[in-house]
C-alpha positions as CSV (number, residue, x, y, z in Angstrom):
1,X,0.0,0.0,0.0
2,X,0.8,3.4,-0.4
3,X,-0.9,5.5,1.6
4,X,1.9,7.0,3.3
5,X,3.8,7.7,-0.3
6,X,3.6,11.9,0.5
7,X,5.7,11.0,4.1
8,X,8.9,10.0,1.9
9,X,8.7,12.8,-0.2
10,X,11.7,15.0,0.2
11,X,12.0,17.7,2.9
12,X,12.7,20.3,0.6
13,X,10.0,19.7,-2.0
14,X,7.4,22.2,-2.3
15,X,4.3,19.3,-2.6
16,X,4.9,18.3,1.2
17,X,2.2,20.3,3.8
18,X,5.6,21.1,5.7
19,X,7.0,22.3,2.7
20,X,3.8,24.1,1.7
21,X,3.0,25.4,5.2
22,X,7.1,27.3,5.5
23,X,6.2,28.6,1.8
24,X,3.0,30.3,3.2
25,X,4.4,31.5,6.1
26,X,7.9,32.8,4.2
27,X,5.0,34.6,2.2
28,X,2.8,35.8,4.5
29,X,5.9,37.6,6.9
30,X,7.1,39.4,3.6
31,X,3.7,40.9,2.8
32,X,3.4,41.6,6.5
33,X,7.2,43.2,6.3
34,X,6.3,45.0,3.6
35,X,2.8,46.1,4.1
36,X,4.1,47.4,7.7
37,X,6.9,49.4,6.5
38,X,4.6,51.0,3.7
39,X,1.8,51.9,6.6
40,X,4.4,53.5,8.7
41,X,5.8,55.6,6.3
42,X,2.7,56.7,5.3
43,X,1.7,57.7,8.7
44,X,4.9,59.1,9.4
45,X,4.5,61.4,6.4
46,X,1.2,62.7,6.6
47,X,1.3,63.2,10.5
48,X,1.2,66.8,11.3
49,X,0.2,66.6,15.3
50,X,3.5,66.7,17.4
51,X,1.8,64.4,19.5
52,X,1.1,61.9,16.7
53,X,4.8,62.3,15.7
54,X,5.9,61.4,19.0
55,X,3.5,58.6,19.5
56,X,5.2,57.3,15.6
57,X,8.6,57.5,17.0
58,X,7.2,55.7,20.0
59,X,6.1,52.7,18.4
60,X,9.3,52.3,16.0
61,X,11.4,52.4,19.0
62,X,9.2,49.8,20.8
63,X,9.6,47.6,17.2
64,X,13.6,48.3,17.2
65,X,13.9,47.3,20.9
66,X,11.7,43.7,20.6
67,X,14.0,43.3,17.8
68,X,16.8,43.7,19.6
69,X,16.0,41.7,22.5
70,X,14.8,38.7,20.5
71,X,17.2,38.4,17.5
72,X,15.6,35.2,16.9
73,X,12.5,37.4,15.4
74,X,14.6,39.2,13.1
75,X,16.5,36.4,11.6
76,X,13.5,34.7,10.9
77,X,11.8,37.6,8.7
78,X,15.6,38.4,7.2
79,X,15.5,34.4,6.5
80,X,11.8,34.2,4.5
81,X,12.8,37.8,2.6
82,X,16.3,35.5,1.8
83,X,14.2,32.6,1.1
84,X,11.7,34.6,-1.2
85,X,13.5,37.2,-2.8
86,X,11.7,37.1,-5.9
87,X,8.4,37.8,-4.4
88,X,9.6,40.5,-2.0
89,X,11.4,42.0,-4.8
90,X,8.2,42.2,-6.7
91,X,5.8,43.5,-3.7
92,X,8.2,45.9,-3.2
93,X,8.3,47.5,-6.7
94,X,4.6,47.3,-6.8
95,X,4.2,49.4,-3.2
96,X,6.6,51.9,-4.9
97,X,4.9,52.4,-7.8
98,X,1.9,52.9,-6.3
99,X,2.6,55.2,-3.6
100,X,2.1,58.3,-5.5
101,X,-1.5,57.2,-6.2
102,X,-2.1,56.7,-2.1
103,X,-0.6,60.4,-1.6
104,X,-3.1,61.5,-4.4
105,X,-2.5,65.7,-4.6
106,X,-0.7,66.4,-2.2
107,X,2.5,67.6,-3.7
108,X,4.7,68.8,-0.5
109,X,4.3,64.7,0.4
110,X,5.3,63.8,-3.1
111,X,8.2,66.4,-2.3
112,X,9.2,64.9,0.4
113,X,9.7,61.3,-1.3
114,X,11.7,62.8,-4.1
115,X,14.1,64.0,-1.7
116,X,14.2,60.9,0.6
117,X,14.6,58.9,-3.0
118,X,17.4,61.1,-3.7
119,X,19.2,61.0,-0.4
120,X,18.8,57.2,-0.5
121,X,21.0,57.3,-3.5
122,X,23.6,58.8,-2.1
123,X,23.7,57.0,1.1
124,X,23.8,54.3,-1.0
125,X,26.6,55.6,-2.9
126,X,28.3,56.7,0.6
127,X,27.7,53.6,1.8
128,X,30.6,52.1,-0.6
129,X,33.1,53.8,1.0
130,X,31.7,54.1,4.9
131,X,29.9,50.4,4.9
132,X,31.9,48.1,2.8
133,X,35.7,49.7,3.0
134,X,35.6,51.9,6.2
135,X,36.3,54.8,4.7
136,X,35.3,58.2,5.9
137,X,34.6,60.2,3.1
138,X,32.8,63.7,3.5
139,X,33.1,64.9,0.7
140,X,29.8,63.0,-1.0
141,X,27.9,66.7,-0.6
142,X,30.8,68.3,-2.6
143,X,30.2,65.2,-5.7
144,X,26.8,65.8,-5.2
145,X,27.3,69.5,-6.2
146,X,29.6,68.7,-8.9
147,X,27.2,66.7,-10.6
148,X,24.3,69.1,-10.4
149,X,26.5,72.0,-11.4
150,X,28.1,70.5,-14.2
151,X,24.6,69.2,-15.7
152,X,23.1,72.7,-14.9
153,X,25.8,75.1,-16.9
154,X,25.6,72.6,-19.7
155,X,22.3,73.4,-20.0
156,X,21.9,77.2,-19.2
157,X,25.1,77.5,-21.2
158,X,25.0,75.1,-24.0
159,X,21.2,74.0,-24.3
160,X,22.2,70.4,-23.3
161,X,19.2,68.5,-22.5
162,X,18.8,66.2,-18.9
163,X,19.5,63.1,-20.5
164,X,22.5,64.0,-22.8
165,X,24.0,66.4,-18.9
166,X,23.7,62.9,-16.9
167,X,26.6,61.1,-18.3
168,X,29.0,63.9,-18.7
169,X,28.5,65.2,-15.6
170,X,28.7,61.7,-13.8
171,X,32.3,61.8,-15.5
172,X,33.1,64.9,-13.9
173,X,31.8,64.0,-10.5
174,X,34.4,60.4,-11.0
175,X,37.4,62.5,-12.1
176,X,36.7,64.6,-8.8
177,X,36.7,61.0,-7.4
178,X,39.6,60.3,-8.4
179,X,41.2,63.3,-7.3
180,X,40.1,63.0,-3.6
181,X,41.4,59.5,-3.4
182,X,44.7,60.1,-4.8
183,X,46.2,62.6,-1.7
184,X,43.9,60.1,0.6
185,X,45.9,57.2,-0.2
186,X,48.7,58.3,2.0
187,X,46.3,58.6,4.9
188,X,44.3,56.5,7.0
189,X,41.1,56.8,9.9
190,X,41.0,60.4,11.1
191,X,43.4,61.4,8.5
192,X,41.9,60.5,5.5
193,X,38.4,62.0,7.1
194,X,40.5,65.7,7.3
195,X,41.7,64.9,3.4
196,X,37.8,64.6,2.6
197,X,36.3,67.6,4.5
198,X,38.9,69.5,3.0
199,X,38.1,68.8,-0.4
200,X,34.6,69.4,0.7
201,X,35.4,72.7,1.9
202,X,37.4,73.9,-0.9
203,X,34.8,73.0,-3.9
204,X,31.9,74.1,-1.7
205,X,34.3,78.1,-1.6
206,X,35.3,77.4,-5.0
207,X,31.6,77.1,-6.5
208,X,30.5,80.2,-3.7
209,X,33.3,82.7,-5.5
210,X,33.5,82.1,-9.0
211,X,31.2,84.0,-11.0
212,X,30.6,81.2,-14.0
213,X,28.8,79.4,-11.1
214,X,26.7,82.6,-10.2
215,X,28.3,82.9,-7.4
216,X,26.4,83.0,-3.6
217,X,23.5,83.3,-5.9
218,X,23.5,80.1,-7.8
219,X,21.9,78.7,-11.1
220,X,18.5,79.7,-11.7
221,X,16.2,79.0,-14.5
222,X,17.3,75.0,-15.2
223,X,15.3,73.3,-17.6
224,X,13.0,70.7,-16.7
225,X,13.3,67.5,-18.7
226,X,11.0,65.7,-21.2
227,X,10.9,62.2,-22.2
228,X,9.2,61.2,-25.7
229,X,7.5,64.8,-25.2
230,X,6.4,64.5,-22.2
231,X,7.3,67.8,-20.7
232,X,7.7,66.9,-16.4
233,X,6.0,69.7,-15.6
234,X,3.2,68.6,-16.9
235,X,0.7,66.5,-15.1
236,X,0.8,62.9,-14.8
237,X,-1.7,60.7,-16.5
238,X,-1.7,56.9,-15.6
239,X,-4.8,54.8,-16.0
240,X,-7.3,57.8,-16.5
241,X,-5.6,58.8,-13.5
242,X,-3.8,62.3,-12.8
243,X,-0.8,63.0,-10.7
244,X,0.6,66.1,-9.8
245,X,4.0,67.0,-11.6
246,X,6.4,66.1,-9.0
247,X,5.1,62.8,-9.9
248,X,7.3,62.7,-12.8
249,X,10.4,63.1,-10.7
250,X,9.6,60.5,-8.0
251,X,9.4,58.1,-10.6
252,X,13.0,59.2,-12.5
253,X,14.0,59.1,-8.5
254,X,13.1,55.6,-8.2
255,X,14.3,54.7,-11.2
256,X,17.3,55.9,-10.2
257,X,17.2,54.2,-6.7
258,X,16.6,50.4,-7.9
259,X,19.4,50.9,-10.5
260,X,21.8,52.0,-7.5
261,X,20.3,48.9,-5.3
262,X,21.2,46.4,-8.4
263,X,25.0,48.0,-8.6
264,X,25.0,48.0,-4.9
265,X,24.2,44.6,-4.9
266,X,25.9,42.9,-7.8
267,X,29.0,44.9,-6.4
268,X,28.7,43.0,-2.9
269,X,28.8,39.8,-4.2
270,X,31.6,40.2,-6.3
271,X,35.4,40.0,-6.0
272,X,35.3,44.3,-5.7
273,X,32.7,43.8,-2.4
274,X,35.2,41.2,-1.2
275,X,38.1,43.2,-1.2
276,X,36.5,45.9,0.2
277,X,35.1,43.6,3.0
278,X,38.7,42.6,3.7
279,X,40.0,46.4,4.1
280,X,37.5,46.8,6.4
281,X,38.3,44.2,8.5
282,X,42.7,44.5,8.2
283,X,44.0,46.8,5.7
284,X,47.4,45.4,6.5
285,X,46.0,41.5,6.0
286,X,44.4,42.2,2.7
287,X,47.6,43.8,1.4
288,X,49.2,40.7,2.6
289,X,47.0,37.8,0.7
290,X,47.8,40.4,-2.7
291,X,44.5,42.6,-2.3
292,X,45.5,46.0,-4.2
293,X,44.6,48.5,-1.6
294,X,45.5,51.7,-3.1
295,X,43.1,50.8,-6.5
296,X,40.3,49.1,-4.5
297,X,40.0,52.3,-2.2
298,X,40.4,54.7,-5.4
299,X,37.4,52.8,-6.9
300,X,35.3,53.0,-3.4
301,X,35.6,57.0,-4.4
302,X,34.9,56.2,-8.0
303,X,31.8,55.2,-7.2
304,X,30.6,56.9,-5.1
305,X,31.5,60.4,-6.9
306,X,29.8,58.3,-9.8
307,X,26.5,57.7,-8.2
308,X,26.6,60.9,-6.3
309,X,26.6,62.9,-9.6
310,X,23.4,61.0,-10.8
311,X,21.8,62.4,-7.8
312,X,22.7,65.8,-8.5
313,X,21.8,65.9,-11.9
314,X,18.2,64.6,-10.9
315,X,18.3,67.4,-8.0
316,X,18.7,70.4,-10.1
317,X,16.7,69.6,-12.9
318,X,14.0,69.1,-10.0
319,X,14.1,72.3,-8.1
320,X,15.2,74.2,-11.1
321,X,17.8,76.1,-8.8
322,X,20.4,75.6,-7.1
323,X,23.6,77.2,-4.9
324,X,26.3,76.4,-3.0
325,X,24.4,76.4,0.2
326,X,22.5,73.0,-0.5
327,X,25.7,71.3,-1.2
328,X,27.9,72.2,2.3
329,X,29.7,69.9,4.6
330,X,26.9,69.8,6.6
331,X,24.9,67.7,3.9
332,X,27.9,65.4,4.0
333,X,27.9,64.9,7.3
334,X,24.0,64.4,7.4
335,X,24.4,61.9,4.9
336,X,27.1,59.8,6.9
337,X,24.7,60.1,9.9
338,X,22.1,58.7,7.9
339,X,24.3,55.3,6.6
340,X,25.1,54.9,10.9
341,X,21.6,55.1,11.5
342,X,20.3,52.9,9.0
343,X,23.5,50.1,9.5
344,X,26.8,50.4,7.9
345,X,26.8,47.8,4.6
346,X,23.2,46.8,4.7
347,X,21.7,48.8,1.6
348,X,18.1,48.4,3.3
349,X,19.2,49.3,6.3
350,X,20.5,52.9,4.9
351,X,16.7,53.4,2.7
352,X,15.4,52.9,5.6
353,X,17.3,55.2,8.1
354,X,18.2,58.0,5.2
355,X,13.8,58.0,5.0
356,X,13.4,58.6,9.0
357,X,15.9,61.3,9.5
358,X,15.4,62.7,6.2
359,X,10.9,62.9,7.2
360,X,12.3,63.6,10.9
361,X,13.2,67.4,10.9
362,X,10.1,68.4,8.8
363,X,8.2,66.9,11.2
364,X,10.1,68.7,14.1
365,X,9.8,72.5,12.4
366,X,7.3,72.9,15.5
367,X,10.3,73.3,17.8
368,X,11.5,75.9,15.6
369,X,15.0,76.7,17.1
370,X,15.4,73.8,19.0
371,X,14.1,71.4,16.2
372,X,17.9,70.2,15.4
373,X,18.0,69.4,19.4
374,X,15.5,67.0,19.2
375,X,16.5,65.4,15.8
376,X,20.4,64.6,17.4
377,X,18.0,63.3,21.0
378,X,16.0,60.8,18.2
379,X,19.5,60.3,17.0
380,X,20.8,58.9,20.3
381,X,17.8,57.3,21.0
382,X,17.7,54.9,18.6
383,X,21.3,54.1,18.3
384,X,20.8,53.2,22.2
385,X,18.5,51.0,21.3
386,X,20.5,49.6,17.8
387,X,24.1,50.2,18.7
388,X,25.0,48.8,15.2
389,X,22.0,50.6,13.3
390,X,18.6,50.5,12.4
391,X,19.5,47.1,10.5
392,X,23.1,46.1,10.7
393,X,25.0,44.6,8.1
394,X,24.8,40.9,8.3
395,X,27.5,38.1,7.9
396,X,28.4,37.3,4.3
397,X,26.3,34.5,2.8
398,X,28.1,32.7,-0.1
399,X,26.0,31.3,-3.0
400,X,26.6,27.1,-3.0
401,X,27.8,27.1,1.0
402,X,25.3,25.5,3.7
């Protein structure tokens, strides 16, 4: 007889009710993941009430410190989003694209997104250096600047278009890259952070003083851009459906936020995330096993000056203006927060921080002058809670390797 044929079916078979049962549950905590993260951001971006803010706050601390007390919980959700990355990969596109239709016309929200898209790009981009290498760069504001300035004059001075400005001025920014790692090479920790605020400082005075830049004044008047002639400040039309214009950008945003995910992660697992890896853990060992240091760092600020510049270009065809006061050393150091915040080498980890303390001081304008205060308190806060970050990187896991 064979009645109990399905009990010799192989563990790992999906026709098993084990087997069946882990699938629906791997399934089920994604959504919920998901769905959860979605809901609070919403809330968390239409609040207004100081109270409601505080009561938000509240509750993702109380999430952060359950999380923290029972790692159990959190390797259990990491391992069904590792299990079913297809399906999380695909709910999470899907929540993005739809987002704009849940914020309806309500452009200051929409904003808001395009701005926390941006920054998520270059903490992305930071997090190169600062995650995978360990190297404290702050000069990301100053490539950020580059890219948006070059794009910009090639367009109020030459008529350049957004598309052709994006890959000339990413080739700028990486020259400027370049540059920064070359004196950096012959310093290390503290050092090399000095090198980079330097370089910060001096193309942050260099764009405030020359006149082709327009000076303390800035660019004004920069195109926006069109795509098949579809003008982007125009409304948006989807399924009978009409968004406001900033629409447009949030999805150029996005678009330019899952392309810097899929660098960031084929660069992570491949032989460039590995070495970087290894001078984060022993610059001297990885010389030692025949790990070029000097070129692996130089390409840490390749890419992020690369990515950086994208950015920018996105940025100032957005506003339509910019000036040397949105790219200062403060941004750089707001951005490094942001990748501590979030966890060092975990690219969800920094979306997810670089969103809270990017939402978090618009929602603390009630406190007026002490509204930076309270943002470095929330800081503190929940890096008591999460020493290592909102998400912290996790161990390496190697494709083939039980």
């Amino acid at each position: 007889m064979s009645t109990g044929g399905s009990l010799n079916t192989e563990p790992g078979e999906g026709g098993t009710a084990p087997a069946r049962f882990r699938i629906s549950r791997d399934l089920g905590t994604v959504a919920a993941t998901i769905t959860a993260v979605a809901g609070l951001l919403y809330v968390f971006l239409v609040v207004t009430v100081t109270l409601h803010v505080v009561i938000v706050l509240g509750a993702m601390a109380v999430a952060l410190w359950l999380l923290q007390r029972d790692p159990r919980v959190e390797a259990s959700i990491a391992g069904s989003f590792e299990r079913r990355r297809s399906f999380a990969l695909v709910l999470g596109v899907a929540v993005a694209l739809a987002y704009p239709f849940a914020i309806g016309q309500n452009t200051y929200h929409i904003h808001l997104l395009v701005i926390c898209i941006l920054y998520s790009v270059l903490t992305i981009a930071l997090n190169f250096q600062l995650g995978s290498a360990n190297i404290p760069n702050f000069a990301t504001g100053a490539t950020y600047g580059i890219g948006a300035y070059s794009s910009a004059l090639l367009a109020l001075n030459h008529g350049w278009n957004f598309w052709a400005t994006l890959p000339v001025a990413a080739l700028a920014a990486t020259v400027f890259g370049f540059a920064i790692g070359l004196p950096s090479m012959r310093t290390r920790d503290a050092y090399l952070a000095l090198v980079t605020i330097a370089c910060g400082v001096i193309i942050h005075q260099l764009l405030n003083n020359f006149e082709w830049t327009g000076g303390a004044q800035g660019l004004i008047g920069i195109p926006a851009p069109s795509v098949f002639g579809h003008s982007f400040t125009q409304p948006l039309r989807v399924f009978g459906l009409t968004l406001p214009a900033q629409a447009n950008f949030y999805y150029l945003a996005l678009l330019l936020l899952m392309l810097a995910i899929v660098v960031a992660g084929r660069l992570h697992h491949s032989r460039i995330g590995l070495a970087w890896n290894a001078l984060r853990a022993d610059e001297i060992a990885a010389r030692s096993v025949g790990i070029n240091v000097v070129w692996y760092k130089m390409l840490a600020f390749a890419v992020d000056a690369f990515l950086a510049a994208f950015a920018g270009v996105v940025y100032a065809f957005y506003v339509g203006y910019i000036a040397p006061d949105n790219f200062t050393f403060l941004v750089s150091v707001m951005l490094m927060t942001m990748v501590i915040v979030g966890g060092m080498d975990n690219v969800i980890g920094v979306i997810i921080g670089t969103f809270l303390l990017t939402l978090l001081p618009e929602k603390l304008r009630v406190f007026s002058d002490y509204r930076l205060l309270f943002y470095g308190l929330v800081v503190i806060a929940f890096l008591s809670i999460r020493p290592q970050g909102l998400f912290p990187q996790r161990l390496r896991r190697y494709r083939g390797v039980e």
